[in-house]
C-alpha positions as CSV (number, residue, x, y, z in Angstrom):
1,X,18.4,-16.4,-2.7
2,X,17.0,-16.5,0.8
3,X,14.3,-17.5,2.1
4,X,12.8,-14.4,3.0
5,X,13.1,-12.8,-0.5
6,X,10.9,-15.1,-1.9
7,X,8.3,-15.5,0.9
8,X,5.0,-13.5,0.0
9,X,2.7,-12.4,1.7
10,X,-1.2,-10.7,1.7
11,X,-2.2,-7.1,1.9
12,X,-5.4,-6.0,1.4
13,X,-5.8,-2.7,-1.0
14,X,-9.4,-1.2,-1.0
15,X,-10.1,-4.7,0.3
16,X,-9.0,-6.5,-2.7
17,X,-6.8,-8.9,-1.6
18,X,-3.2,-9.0,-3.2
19,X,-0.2,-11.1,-3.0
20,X,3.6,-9.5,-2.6
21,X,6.6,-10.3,-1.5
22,X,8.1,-9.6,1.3
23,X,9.7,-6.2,1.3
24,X,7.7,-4.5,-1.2
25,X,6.6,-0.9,-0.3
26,X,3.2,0.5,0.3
27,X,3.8,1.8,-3.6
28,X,4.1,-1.4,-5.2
29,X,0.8,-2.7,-3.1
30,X,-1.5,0.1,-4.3
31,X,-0.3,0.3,-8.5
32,X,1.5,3.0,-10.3
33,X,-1.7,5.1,-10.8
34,X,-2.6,5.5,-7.7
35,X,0.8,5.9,-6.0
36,X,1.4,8.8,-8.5
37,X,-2.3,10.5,-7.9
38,X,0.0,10.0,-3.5
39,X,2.7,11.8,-4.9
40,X,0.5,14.8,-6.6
41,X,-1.4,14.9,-3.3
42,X,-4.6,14.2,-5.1
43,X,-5.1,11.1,-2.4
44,X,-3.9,9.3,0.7
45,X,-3.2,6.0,2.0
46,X,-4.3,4.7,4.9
47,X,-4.4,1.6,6.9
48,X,-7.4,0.2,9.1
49,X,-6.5,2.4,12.3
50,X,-6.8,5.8,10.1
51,X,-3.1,6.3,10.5
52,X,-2.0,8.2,6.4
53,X,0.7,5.8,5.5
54,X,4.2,7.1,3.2
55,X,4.6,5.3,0.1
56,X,7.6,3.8,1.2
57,X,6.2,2.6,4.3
58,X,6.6,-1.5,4.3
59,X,4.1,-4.0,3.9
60,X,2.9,-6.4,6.3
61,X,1.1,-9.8,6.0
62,X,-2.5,-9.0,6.6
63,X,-2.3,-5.6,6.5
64,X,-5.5,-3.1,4.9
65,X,-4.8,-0.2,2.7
66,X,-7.6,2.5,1.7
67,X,-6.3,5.1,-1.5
68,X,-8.9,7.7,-0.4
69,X,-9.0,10.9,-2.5
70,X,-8.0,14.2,-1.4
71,X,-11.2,16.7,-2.0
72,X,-10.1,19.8,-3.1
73,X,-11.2,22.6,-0.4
């Protein structure tokens, strides 16, 4: 095994901090619960720019995620 397979890093979830390793997606960062209320559209991600992230968009060291919830109009 590589290096880079084991080398984790930091992401922040609703500033939480949380350790992964490297090459985990966006769903593995933000738990099963809330990637599936993602995939029923019932919330978002997003990072710290306000840019709505995909839940297989990869993680980076350092990087902040908000699960905000979708308000029904």
């Amino acid at each position: 095994m590589s290096m880079a397979t084991k080398q984790k890093i930091t992401v922040y979830v609703n500033d939480e901090p949380g350790r992964f390793f490297l090459g985990l997606r966006v769903r593995h960062a933000i738990g099963y619960q809330d990637a599936w209320r993602v995939a029923r559209r019932e919330a978002v991600v997003r990072d710290a720019e306000g840019n709505q992230l995909d839940l297989e968009g990869i993680l980076y060291d350092g990087e902040r995620l908000f699960v905000q919830p979708i308000t029904p109009a």
